[in-house]
N, C-alpha and C positions, 0 to 999 in steps of 0.2 A: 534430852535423852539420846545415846549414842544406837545408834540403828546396824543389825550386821546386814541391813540388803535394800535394796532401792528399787521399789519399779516402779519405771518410768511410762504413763502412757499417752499418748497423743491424741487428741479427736478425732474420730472418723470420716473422714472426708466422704462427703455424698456421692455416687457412683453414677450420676445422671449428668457427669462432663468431667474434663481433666482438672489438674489443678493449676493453679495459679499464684503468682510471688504474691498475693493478699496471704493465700494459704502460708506460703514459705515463709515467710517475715512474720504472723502469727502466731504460730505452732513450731513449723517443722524444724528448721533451720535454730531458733533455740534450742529446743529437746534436745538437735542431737546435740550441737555441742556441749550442752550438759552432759549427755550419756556417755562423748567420747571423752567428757574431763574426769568425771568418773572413773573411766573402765580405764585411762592413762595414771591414775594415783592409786590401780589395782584393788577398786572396791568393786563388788556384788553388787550387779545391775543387770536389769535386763530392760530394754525397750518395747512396748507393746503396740503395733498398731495394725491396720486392718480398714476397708472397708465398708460403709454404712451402705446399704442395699434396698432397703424395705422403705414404705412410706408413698404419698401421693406425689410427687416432682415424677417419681420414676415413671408411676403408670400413664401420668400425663405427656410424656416424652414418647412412651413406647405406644400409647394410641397416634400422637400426630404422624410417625416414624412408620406405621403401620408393623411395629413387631413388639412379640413382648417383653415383659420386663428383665425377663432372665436374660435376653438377648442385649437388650441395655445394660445391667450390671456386668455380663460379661465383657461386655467389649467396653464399658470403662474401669471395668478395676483392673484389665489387662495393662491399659494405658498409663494409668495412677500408679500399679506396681511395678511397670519396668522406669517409668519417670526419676521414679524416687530412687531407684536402684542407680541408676544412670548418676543422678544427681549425688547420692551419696549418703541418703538417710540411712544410718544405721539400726534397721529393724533388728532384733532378734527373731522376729515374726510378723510379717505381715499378711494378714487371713483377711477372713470377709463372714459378713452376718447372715448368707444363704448357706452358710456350710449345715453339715449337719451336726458338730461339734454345739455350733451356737444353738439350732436350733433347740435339741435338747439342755441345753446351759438352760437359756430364756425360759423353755415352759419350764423345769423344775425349782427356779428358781420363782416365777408365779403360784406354781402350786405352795411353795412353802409358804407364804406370804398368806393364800387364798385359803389354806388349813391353819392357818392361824389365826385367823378372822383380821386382816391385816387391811383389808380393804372393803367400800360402800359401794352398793349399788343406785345409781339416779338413772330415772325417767323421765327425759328430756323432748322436746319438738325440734324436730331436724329439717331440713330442705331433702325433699324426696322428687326424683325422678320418676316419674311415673311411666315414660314409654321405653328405660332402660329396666325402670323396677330396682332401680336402688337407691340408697342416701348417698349425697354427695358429701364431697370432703371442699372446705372455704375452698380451694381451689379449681375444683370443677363448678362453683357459681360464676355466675360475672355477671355483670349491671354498669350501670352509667356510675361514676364515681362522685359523691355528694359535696367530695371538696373540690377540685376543678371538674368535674362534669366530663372527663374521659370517657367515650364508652370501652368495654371490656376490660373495666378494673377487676381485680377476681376478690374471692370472697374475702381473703389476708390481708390484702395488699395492693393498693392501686401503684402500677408498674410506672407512669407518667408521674402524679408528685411525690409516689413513695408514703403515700399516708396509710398506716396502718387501719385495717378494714375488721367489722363484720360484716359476714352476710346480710345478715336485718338491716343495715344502712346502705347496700347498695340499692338504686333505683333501678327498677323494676329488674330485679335478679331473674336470670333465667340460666337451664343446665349448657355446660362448656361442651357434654357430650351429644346429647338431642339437639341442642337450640331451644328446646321446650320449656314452657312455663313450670313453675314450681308449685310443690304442696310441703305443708307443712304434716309430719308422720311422726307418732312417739317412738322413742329408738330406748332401749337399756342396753346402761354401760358399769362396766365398772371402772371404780375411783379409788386412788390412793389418797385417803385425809390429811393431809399436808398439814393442815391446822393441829390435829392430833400431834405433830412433832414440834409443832413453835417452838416451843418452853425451853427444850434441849438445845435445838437448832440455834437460838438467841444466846445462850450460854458459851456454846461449841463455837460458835465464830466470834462473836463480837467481845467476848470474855475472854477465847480462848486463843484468838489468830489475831492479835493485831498486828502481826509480823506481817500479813499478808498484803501485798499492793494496793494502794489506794481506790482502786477502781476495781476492784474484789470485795475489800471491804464495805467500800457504799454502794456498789450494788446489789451485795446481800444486805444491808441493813434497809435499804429503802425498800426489797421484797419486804421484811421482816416485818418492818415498821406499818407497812400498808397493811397487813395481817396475810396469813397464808389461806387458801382455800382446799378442795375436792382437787386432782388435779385428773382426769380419764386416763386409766391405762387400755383402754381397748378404742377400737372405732369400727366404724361398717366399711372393710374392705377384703377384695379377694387376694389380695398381694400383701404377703407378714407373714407372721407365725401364727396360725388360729392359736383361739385360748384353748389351752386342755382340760374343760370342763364342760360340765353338759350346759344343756339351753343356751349354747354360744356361739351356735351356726352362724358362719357369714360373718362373723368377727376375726378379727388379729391385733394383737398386741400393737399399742399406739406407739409411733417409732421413738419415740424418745424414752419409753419406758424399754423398748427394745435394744436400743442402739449401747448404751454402755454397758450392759450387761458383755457386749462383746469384748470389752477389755476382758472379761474371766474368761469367757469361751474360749479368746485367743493364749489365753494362759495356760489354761487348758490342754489347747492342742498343744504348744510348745512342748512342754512338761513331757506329754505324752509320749513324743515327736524322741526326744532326747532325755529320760528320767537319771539317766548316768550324770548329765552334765547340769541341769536344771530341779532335778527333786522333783517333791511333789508341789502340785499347785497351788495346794492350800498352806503351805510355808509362804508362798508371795502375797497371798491373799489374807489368812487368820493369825497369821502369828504378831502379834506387836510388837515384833521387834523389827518387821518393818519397812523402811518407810514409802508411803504414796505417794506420788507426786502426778498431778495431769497439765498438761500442758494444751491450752486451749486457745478460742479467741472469744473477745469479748459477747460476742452474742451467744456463746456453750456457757456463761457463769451458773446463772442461775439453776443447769442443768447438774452440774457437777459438784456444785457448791451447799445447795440446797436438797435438789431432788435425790440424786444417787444418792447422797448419806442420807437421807429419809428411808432408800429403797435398801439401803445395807445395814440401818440401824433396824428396821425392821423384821427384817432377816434373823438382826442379832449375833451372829459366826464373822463379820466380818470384818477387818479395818478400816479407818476411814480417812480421806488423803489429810497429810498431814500438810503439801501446801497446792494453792493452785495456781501457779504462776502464767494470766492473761495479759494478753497485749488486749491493743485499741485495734484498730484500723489502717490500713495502708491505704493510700487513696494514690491515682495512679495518672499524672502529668495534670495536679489539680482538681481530677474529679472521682469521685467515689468508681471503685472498681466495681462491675457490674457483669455476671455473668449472662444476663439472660439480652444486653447489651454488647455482647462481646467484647468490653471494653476491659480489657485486661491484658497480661502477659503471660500466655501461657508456659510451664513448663517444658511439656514436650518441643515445642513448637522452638522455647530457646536451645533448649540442648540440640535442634537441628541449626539456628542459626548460630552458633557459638560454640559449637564444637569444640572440647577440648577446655571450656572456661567457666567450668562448676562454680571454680572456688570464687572468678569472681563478680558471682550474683548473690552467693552468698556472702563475698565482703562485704557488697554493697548492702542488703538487704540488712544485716546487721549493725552496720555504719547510721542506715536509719532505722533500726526497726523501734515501731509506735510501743516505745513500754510504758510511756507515761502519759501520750498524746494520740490521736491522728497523725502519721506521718504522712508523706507523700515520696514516691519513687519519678524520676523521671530521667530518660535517656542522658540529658548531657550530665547530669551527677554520675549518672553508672561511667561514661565516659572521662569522665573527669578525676575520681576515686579510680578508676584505675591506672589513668596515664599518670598522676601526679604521685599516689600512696604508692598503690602496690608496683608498679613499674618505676619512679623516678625513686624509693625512698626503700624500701624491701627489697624490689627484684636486683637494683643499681648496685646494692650493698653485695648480696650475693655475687653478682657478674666480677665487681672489680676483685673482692677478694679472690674470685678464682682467677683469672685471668693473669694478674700480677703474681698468684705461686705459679704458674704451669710458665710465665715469663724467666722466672729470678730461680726458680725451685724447682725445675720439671714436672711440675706436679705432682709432687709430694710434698705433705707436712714437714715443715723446717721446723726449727727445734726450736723451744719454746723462749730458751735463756732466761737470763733475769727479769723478772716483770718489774716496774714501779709503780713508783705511787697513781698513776694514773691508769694502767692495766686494775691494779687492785682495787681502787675506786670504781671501776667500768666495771666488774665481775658483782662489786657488793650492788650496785645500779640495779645490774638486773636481777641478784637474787631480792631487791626488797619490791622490783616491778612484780616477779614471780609472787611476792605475797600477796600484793595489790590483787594482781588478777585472783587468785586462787579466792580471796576474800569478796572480790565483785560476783565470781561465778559462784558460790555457796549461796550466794545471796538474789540469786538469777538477774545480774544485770548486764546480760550481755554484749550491749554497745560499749561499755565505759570499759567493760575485760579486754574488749578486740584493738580497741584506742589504745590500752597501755601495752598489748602485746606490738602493735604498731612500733610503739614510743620505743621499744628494745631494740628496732632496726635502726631507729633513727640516732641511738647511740653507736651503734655499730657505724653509719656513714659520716657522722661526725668525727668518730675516731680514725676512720682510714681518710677525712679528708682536713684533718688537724695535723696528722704523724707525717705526711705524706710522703710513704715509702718510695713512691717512683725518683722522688729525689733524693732519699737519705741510701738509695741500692748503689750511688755511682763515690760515696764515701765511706757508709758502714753496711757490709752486707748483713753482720749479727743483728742487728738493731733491726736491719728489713726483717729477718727471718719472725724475730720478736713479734713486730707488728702483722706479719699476715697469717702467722699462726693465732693471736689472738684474735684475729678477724676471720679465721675460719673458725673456730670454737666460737663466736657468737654466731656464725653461720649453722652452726650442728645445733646449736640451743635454740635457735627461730624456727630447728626444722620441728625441734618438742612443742613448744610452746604453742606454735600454731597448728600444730594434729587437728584439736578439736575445733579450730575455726576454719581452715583449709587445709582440710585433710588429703585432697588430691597434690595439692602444692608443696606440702610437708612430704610426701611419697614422692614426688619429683627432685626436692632438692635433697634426699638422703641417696638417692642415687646420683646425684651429680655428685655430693660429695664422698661417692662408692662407699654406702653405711650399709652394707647386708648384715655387719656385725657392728654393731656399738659398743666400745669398750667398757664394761663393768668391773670393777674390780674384784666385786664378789663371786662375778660368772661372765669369766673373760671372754670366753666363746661360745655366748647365749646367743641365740639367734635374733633378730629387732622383733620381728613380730609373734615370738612367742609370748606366752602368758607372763611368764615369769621376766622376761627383760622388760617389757613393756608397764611393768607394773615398777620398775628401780626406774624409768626413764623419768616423771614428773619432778621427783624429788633431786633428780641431773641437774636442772633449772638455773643455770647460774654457776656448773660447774668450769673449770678452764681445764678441762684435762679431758675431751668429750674422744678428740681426736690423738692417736697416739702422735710421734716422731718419724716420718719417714713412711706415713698409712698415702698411701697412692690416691691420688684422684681420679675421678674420670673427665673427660675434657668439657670444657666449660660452655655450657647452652643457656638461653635465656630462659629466667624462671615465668616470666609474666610477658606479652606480647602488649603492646598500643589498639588501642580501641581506635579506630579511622572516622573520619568526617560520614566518611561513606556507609558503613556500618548503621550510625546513627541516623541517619537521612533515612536510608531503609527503613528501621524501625517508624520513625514520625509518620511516614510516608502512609505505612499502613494504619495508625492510627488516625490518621486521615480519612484515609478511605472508611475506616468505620464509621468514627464520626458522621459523616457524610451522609452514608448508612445509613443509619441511626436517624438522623433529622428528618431525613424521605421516611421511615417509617413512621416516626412519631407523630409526621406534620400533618395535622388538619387543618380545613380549609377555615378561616372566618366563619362566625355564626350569619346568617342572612340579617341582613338591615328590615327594620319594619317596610309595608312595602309603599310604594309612591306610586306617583299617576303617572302618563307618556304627557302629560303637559308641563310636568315638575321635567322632565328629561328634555323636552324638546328650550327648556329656556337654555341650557348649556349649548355653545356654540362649539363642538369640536370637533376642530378643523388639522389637515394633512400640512407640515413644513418639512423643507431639506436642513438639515443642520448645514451650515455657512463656516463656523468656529465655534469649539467650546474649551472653556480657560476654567482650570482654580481661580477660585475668589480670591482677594489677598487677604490677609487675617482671618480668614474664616477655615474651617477643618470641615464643615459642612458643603458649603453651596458652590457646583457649578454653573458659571455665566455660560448661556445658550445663546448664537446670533442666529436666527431662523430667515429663511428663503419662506416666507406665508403665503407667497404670491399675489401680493399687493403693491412690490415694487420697493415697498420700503423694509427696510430690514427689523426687524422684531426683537428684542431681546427679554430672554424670561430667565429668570433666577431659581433654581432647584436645588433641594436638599438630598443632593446624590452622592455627592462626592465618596465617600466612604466606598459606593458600591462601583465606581467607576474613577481609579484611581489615574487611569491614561485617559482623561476627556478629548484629547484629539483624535482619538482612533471612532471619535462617534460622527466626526465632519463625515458628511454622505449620503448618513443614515435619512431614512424618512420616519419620521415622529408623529405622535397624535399629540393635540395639546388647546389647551380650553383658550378659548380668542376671547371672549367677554366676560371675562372677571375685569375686575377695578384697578388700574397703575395701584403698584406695593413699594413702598421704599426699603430697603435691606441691605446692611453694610454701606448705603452713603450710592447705590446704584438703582435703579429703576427697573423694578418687574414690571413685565405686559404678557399678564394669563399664567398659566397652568402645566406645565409637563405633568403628561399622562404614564404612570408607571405600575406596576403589581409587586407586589411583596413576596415574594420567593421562599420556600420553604427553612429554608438557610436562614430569611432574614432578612438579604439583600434585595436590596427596588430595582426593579428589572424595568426597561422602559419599552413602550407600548410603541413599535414599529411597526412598519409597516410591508405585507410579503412581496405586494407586487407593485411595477412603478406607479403612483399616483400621481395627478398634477397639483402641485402646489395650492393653499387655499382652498379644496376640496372640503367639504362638510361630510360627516359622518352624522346618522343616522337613522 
């Protein structure tokens, strides 16, 4: 079916923290290139994003925080909205779900639903706070965790091994807000009967999408497959939208029933915002002609895939997305990206340290983004993709073409002259790269589109480093002319092509090569970023005529900068120090051993020595050899399994140690232990060994 309009919307990022390159490399950073390839082949689009406000994270943040929750969504959607602006996301609109636009969206769209007999109501037993007087939500429970035995796993999710929870399985749950004991209290709710849409739902995707990504399709078919339930669209909370019906005090819309309703809200306002230039809402929304598209990440499927078209087929008035193109997972130098960890990379945080280099965390992000896997991001990749791609292979291409006209040509376009067989071979290169891509990006696969838009430079530097004008300027200057004209028209076609994947990059090199006007032939002096040039610039793709004869340059700067040693150290640096973090928090001490007698302790002999000398074992990765001062006169040596956590063993001569005198001679590696070095296990992991504060005499007994 051919579609006159496209909207495109994004998931709501939760507004209880900033965003993160998990977020980027999931969602955002494809959308938009999607939406700027789009709007560069002058189709009808609009991007919708916004966001998500409501729900228990928030209130849980703005009790610890001591403010409330408005106070928290304000000051992160503040953060999220100039991030992305910063960054580059092409919203048409970015709103948020406490507006009053949505508010009214959301209940009218329950009321129609709730006068339609659209949804059931259950009576349920909840976990009831009795010295707050209300029901908790799984996250204001917490108890000992039943798979590793954590205490304060909450009611979802134990935060230590990550095993998904109820409440009813944690031991002995008590409230996150009191500390107090729990009661079990009947709560009514209402439900949207998800079972009631199976039959269709099973039809509409597994009959009707197999076009859709493997891990769309089987994670809606293993929902399906498992049978659908009740799903609550309401819960017991003072922070949402209350329902707008009677007998529903003290209730609001359950966020997930609330939260993509905001795609319309935010449609909505737009519409409203601009009706000259966007219409009315309900042409994005009812007309089927068209088409939806959400861009999400793997944990939003089941919401968008299943539930939303349940909540808009039921409705009835509305369309329903026609694809939903998820990623997996970014996981971030090996380990799973974890906000409540801070183990991430923030947005904001990079656009302070990187100043000036949007495009490129978005190469890189794209370079790996998870469309078919788990990826992983890690510093020396971003450092690497950019000294090697974008700087030695794109930006080098650029540089020399300019440099070599403002040497040979004063910086003006030399005249084209005759091309051959290998200029016309290089131009059809890139007009059938141009198909490539345009075919990967219809089909959202955005790493293999950004690889071949690559691949177009990398024709260009093989072409100026095969012709090699700097030598052919000192016998044929016609021929030089030839060659760097044709290496600036592949330089004006990288600046198209790349728009929608480095869109700040493409805006720097059309000024370097002074493009305020792009030559069309149709509308010679159409401005570039009008509606109309910008809409003939896609189909340019492969042209050799971008640049007129004698069109001026401006003097040649570097398009891409070297990512430094130093840069990167930073970054680990801090990731360190998380870590680090992180281990001190997580670390608890050993369970206690069953207990013993003082006659079981008193047969251990352990006694005070000076370390003498301590050596790596040879062949061994484990054991340092200890020679001990016991103060027996005779020197002692005891063999330990340290080495890993004491990788300089001579920096311990001096030390005074504790260490067990009667245990039994041990053989190991071909040497003779006598006793025990006494050490502790350190939160890290590392065996710390058990010294001593003040001077002792040798042979000394503890006690």
């Amino acid at each position: 079916m051919t579609f006159k309009r496209t909207l495109v919307t994004t998931a709501l990022p939760y507004a209880n923290g900033p965003v993160h390159i998990g977020h980027l490399a999931g969602v955002y950073v494809p959308a938009d290139i999607y939406v700027r390839y789009l709007r560069l082949k002058g189709e009808n689009v609009i991007h919708i994003g916004g966001s998500d406000e409501h729900g228990v994270p928030i209130t849980i943040r703005a009790q610890k925080e001591g403010v409330t929750p408005q106070d928290i969504v304000d000051r992160y959607h503040g953060i999220i909205k100039k991030s992305f602006e910063e960054f580059g996301i092409d919203f048409d609109i970015y709103s948020r779900t406490t507006s009053k636009m949505h508010e009214k969206t959301a209940s009218e769209f329950f009321e129609t639903l709730y006068d339609k007999g659209e949804f059931i109501t259950q009576t349920t037993e909840q976990y009831y706070d009795e010295q707050t007087q209300t029901f908790l939500a799984d996250r204001y429970i917490v108890g000992e965790c039943p798979n590793c035995h954590a205490q304060g796993a909450y009611g979802d999710q134990c935060e230590k091994c990550g095993t998904s929870l109820s409440p009813d399985e944690l031991i002995n749950p008590h409230s996150a807000i009191s500390g107090g004991k729990l009661v079990k209290r009947p709560t009514k709710h209402w439900y949207l009967p998800l079972d009631k849409h199976e039959t269709w739902l099973r039809h509409w995707i597994l009959d009707g999408h197999k076009e859709w990504r493997q891990n769309v399709y089987g994670q809606c078919k293993s929902w399906l497959d498992l049978g659908l339930k009740p799903r609550a669209v309401s819960r017991d909370l003072d922070w949402g939208i209350p329902l707008p019906i009677p007998d529903a005090k003290g209730k609001v819309l359950y966020v997930w029933f609330d939260a993509p309703i905001g795609y319309i809200s935010n449609t909505k306002e737009l519409c409203e915002q601009q009706p000259e230039k966007y219409g009315s809402w309900e042409t994005w929304w009812k007309d089927p002609e068209t088409r939806l598209i959400h861009f999400i990440g793997k944990d939003n499927i089941v919401f968008h895939c299943i539930v939303f078209p349940a909540m808009l087929k039921a409705d009835g008035s509305y369309i329903l997305p026609d694809n939903v193109p998820s990623n997996e997972f970014l996981n971030l130098e090996g380990d799973k990206i974890s906000t409540s960890r801070n183990w991430a990379v923030w947005l904001h945080e990079y656009l302070q340290d990187f100043p000036g280099k949007q495009d490129v965390l978005r190469y890189v992000l794209t370079a790996n983004a998870p469309e078919t896997k788990d990826n992983d991001f890690t510093w020396a990749d971003f450092q690497a993709r950019n000294n090697n791609e974008l700087v030695a292979v794109y930006g080098n291409f650029v540089n020399r073409a300019m440099v070599l006209t403002h040497k040979y040509f004063e910086g003006k376009v030399p005249p084209q002259g005759e091309l051959t067989e290998v200029e016309s071979n290089l131009f059809s290169e890139i007009k059938a790269e141009k198909q490539q891509i345009e075919q990967l990006l219809d089909n959202f696969r955005f790493r293999d589109a950004q690889k071949e838009a690559m691949n177009i430079a990398r024709l260009g530097n093989k072409y100026l480093a095969d012709m090699e004008p700097w030598k052919l300027a000192k016998t044929d200057l016609n021929r030089t002319a030839t060659i760097l004209n044709v290496s600036l028209q592949i330089a004006a076609n990288l600046a198209v092509v790349f728009e929608p994947f480095l869109p700040f990059s493409s805006k720097k090199l059309l000024q370097i090569l002074n493009l305020n006007q792009l030559h069309d032939t149709k509308n010679p002096h159409s401005e570039l970023d009008s509606e109309s040039q910008r809409k003939s610039l896609w189909n340019q793709i492969g042209s050799s005529n971008l640049l007129k004869e004698g069109h001026q340059l401006a003097e040649p700067t570097l398009l891409f900068e070297k990512i430094t040693d130093e840069q990167v150290e930073q970054q680990m640096n801090r990731l360190k120090r998380i870590k680090e973090e992180n281990q001190l928090k997580a670390w608890q001490p050993a369970p206690l051993k069953a207990n013993t007698t003082i006659e079981v302790f008193d047969k251990m002999d352990i006694r005070v020595a000076t370390v003498k000398n301590c050596e790596k074992v040879k062949k061994s990765n484990k054991l340092l050899k200890f020679v001990l001062d016991d103060g027996t006169g005779t020197d002692r040596v005891i063999l330990s399994g340290i080495q890993q956590s004491y990788p300089e063993p001579e920096k311990l001569i001096g030390k005074q140690i504790l260490f067990i005198a009667n245990f039994p001679p041990r053989k190991m590696m071909g040497e003779e232990s006598n006793g025990m070095i006494l050490s502790a296990v350190n939160n890290d992991g590392k065996l710390v060994l058990t010294t001593v504060s003040a001077p002792t005499t040798n042979g000394s007994q503890v006690g």
